[in-house]
C-alpha positions in Angstrom: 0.0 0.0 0.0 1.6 2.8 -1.2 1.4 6.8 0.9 -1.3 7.9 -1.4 -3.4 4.9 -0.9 -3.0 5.6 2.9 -3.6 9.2 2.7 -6.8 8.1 1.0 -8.2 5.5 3.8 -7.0 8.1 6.2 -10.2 10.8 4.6 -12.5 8.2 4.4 -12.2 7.5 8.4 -14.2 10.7 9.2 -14.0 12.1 12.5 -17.1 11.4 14.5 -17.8 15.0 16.6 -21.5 14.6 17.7 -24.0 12.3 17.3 -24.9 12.2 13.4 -22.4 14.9 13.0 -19.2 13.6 11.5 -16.2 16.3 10.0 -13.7 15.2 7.1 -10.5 16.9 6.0 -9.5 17.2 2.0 -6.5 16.6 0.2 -5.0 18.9 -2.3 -7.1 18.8 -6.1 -5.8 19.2 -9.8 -8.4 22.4 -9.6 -9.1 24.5 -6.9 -11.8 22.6 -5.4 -12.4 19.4 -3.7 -12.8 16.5 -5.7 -16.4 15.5 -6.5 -15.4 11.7 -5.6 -13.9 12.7 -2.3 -17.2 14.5 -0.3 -19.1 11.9 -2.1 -17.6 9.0 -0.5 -17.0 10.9 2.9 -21.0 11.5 2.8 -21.6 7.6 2.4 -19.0 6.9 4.8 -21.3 9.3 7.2 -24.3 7.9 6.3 -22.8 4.2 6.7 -21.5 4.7 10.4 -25.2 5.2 11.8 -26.5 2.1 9.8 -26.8 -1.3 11.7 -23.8 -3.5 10.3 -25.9 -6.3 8.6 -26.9 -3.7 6.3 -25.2 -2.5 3.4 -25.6 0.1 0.8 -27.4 -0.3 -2.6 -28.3 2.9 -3.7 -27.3 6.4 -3.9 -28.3 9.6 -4.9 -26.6 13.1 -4.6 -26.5 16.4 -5.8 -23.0 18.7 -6.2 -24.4 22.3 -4.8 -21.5 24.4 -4.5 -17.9 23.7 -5.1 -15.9 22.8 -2.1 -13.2 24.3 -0.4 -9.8 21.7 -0.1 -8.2 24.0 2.7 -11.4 24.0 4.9 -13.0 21.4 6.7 -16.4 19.6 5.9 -19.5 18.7 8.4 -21.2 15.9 7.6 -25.1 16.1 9.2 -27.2 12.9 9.2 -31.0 12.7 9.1 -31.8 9.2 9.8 -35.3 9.0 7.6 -36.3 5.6 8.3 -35.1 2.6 10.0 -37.2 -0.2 8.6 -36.9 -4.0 8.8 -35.4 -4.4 5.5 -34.1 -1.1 4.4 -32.8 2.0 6.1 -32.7 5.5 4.9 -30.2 8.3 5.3 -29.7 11.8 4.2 -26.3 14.0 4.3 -25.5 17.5 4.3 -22.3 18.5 3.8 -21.4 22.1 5.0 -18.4 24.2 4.3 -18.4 27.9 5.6 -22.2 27.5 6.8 -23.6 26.7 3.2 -24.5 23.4 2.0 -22.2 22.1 -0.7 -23.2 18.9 -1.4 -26.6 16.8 -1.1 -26.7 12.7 -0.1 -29.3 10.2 -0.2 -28.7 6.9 0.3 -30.3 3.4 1.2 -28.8 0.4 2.7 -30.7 -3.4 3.0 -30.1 -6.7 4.9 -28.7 -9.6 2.4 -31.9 -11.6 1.1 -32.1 -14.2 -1.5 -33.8 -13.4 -4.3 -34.6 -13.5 -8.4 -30.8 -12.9 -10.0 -30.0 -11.8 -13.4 -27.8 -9.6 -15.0 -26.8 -8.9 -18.7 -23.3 -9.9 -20.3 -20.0 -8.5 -19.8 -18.4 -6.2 -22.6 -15.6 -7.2 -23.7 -11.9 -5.5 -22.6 -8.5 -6.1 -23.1 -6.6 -7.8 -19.8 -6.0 -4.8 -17.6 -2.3 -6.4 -16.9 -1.3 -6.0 -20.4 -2.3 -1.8 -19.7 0.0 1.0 -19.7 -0.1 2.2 -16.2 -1.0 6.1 -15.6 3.1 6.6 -15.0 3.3 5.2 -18.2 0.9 6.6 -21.0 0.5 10.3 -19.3 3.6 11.5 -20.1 2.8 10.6 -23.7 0.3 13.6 -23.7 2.2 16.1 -22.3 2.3 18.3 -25.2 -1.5 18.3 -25.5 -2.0 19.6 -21.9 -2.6 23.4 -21.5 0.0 22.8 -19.0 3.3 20.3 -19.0 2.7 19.9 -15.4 -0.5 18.5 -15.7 1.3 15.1 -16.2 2.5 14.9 -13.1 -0.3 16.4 -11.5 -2.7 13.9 -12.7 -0.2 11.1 -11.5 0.3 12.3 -8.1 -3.5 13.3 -7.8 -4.4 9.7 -9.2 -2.0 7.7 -6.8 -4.3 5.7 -4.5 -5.6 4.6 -7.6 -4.1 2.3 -10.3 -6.4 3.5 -13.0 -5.5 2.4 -16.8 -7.4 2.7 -19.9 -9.2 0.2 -22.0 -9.6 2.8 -25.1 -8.5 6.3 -25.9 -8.4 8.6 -23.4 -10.5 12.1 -24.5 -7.2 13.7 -24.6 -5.9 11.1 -27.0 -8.2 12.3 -29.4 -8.5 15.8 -29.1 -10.3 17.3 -32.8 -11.6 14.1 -33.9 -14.6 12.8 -32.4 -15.2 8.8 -31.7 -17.8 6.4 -30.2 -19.2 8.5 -27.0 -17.7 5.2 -25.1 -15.0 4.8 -22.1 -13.4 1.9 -20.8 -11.0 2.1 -18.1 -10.3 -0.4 -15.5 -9.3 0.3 -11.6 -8.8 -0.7 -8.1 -6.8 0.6 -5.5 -3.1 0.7 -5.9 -1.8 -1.7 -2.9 -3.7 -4.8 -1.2 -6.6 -4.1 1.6 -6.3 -5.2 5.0 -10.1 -4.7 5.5 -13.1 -6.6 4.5 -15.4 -4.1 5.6 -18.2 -4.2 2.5 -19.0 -0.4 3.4 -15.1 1.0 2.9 -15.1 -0.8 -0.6 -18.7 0.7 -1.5 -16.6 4.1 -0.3 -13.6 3.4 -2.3 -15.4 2.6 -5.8 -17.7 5.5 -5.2 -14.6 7.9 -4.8 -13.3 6.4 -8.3 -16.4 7.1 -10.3 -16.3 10.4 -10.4 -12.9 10.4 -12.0 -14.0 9.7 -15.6 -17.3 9.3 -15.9 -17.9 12.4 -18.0 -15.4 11.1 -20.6 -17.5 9.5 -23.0 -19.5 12.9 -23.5 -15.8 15.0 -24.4 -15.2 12.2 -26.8 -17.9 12.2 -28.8 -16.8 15.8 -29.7 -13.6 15.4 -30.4 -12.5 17.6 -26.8 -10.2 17.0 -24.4 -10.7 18.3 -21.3 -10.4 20.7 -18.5 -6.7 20.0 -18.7 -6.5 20.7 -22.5 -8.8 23.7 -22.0 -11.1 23.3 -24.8 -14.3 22.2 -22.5 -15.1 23.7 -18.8 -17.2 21.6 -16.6 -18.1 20.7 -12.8 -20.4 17.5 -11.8 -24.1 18.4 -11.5 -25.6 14.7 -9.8 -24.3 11.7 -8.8 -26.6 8.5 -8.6 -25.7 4.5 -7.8 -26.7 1.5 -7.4 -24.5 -1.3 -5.6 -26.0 -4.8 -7.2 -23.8 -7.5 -6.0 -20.7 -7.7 -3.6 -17.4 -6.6 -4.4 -13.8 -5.8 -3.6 -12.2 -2.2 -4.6 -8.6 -3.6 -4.2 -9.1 -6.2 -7.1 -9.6 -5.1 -10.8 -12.7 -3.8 -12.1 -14.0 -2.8 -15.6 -16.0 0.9 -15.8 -17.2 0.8 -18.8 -18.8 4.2 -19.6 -21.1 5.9 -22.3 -23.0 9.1 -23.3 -26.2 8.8 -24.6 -26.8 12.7 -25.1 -25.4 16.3 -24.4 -27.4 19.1 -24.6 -28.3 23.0 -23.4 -24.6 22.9 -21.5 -25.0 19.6 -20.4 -23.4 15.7 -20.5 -25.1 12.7 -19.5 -22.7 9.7 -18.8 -23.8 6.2 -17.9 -21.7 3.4 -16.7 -21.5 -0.1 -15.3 -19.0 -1.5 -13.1 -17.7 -5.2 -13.5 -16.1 -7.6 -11.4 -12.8 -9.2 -13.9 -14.6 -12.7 -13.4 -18.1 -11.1 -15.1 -20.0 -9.7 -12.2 -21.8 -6.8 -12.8 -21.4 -5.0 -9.5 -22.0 -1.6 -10.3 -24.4 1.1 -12.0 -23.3 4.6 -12.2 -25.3 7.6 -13.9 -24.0 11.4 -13.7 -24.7 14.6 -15.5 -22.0 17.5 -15.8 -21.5 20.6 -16.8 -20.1 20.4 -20.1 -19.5 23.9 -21.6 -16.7 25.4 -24.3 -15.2 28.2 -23.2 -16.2 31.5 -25.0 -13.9 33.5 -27.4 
């Protein structure tokens, strides 16, 4: 497990200071704001720690309201909505500066047996046989705005071993392709714990990072980092289908199906490498091209 990895586990293990009050630190963003994946997973972290521990999460929905300051702490306030026999319900606030800046609902169930089907697997290439992020960024460092971005993205990816399936969007900046993503991920050192909530956390933290992808592809853009599109996360919605581990490979495959009136939709579904689907992701953005 390597410092970032720690660093990571470390946010995620919020400070408890109050009874359904929790507060979480931030760690230093590629933009001057804190990462959408972070107060996410933080939130269902808060919401987790009041739920009885037979139940896990399934489901998730959140809004971004405001963006969030990295150098300032963040208050997480639980509602506990219902405590039923099956299902329990909880709703976050998250609070910088006395302003809400972020918006969590989320539901957790006790394991049942039930109907169980799923549809296939896409296909990917072995994630082993990948360039690693150390390896192919640097490749692109003449289409960043900035040469610095490379090592920025590395360092602000390192918990993470992250590697792409297809292009990434700044692999193809002026030629639009297929509105479609594949990259696979888990964390970049072995877990100690089995705890099904701090994995939920984990993959929730990682889908944020490149969700939105598929929608800069199909225009040929390529990115906040190559300055041709400006953008922020809008809402955030999962749904956890069957059990999974964050520290062994998973397939996100990603896809737009429509941008519109300063907007991207991208759709996803996470896979377990032995066919599992695990995971379903949706999330709109702000997608805009910067004016003249």
């Amino acid at each position: 497990m390597n410092e970032a990895l720690t660093t990571l586990l470390d946010l995620l293990d919020l400070e408890q200071i109050e009874e359904n009050i929790f507060r979480g630190t931030s760690r230093s963003a590629l933009v001057p704001r804190v990462f959408g994946g972070q107060v996410a997973a933080q939130a269902l972290v808060a919401a987790g720690r009041t739920v009885p521990e037979d139940r896990t999460a399934h489901s998730l929905h959140s809004y971004f309201l405001r963006a969030g300051d990295p150098g300032a702490p963040i208050v997480y306030s639980v509602d506990r909505i219902r405590d039923g026999r099956s299902f329990t319900t909880r709703r976050v606030v998250a609070v910088q500066h006395g302003q809400p800046i972020f918006h969590l609902s989320a539901s957790f169930q006790t394991y049942e047996e039930g109907l169980d089907h799923q549809t296939a697997m896409p296909e990917a290439p072995d994630p082993e046989t990948l360039p690693t992020a150390a390896e192919s960024l640097p490749l692109y460092r003449e289409t960043f705005r900035d040469p610095g971005t490379v090592e920025r993205l590395i360092e602000a990816r390192g918990a993470v071993d992250l590697r792409y399936a297809t292009v990434p969007p700044w692999g193809s900046v002026g030629e639009p392709v297929e509105p479609r993503s594949q990259v696979w991920f888990r964390t970049a050192g072995k877990l100690e714990s089995d705890d099904a909530l701090l994995h939920t956390c984990l993959a929730t933290y990682v889908s944020d990072m490149t969700l939105l992808d598929s929608v800069l592809l199909a225009h040929g853009k390529g990115g906040w980092a190559v300055g041709d599109v400006v953008g922020a996360s809008l809402d955030h919605a999962m749904w956890f289908h069957r059990p999974f581990r964050a520290d062994e490979w998973l397939l996100y495959d990603q896809e737009s199906p429509s941008a519109a009136a300063g907007r991207g939709l991208g759709q996803a579904r996470i896979w377990t490498q032995d066919g599992r689907l695990a995971v379903t992701v949706i999330q709109e953005g702000v997608v805009r091209v910067p004016r003249a």
